[in-house]
C-alpha positions, -999 to +999 in steps of 0.1 A: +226-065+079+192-076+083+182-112+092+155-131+069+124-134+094+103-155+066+123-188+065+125-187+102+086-177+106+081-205+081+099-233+099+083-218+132+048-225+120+056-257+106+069-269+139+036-251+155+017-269+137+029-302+141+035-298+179-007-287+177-014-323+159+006-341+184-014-326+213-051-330+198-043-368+195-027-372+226-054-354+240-082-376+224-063-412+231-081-430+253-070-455+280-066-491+263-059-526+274-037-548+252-052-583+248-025-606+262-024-629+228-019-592+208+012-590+237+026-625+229+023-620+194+044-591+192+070-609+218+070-637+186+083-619+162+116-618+151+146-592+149+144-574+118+126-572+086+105-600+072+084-600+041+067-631+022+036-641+008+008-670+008-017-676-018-038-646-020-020-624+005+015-608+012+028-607+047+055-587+064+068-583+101+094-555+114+108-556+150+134-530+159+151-528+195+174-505+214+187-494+245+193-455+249+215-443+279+227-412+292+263-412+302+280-448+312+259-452+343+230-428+338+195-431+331+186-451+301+153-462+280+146-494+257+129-489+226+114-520+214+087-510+179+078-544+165+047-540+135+027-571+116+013-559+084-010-580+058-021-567+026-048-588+012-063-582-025-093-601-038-110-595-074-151-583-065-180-584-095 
């Protein structure tokens, strides 16, 4: 019986290729410092999903933390993504 090669090719370069992107940007980051206020505001925000709006603008804030472990005792990681998003739109001539 012979075994398909193209959906297996296919997935391949698709993976290839995304693995490629991955290593160009990490490749072109460069150092940063974080401003500490940046820092503290991200500390601020809340657990969870907030969205709401002021005249003019729509706001929305996302924070999302977990702890990841290997066995009971092993080596573990926290994952804490937090984002603050505003989306402004204003009428132009």
């Amino acid at each position: 019986m012979a075994i398909p090669f193209t959906p297996i090719a296919v997935a391949a370069i698709r993976y290839g290729a995304v693995a490629a992107i991955a290593y160009a940007a990490a490749r072109r980051a460069r150092a940063q410092t974080v401003p500490p206020a940046a820092e503290a505001a991200m500390d601020r925000i809340p657990a969870g999903i907030r969205v709401g709006h002021a005249p003019g603008q729509m706001n929305a804030t996302a924070r999302w933390t977990r702890s990841i472990r290997l066995g009971t005792t092993g080596p573990g990681v926290e994952i804490d993504l937090g984002a603050l998003a505003r989306l402004r739109l204003r009428r132009i001539a």
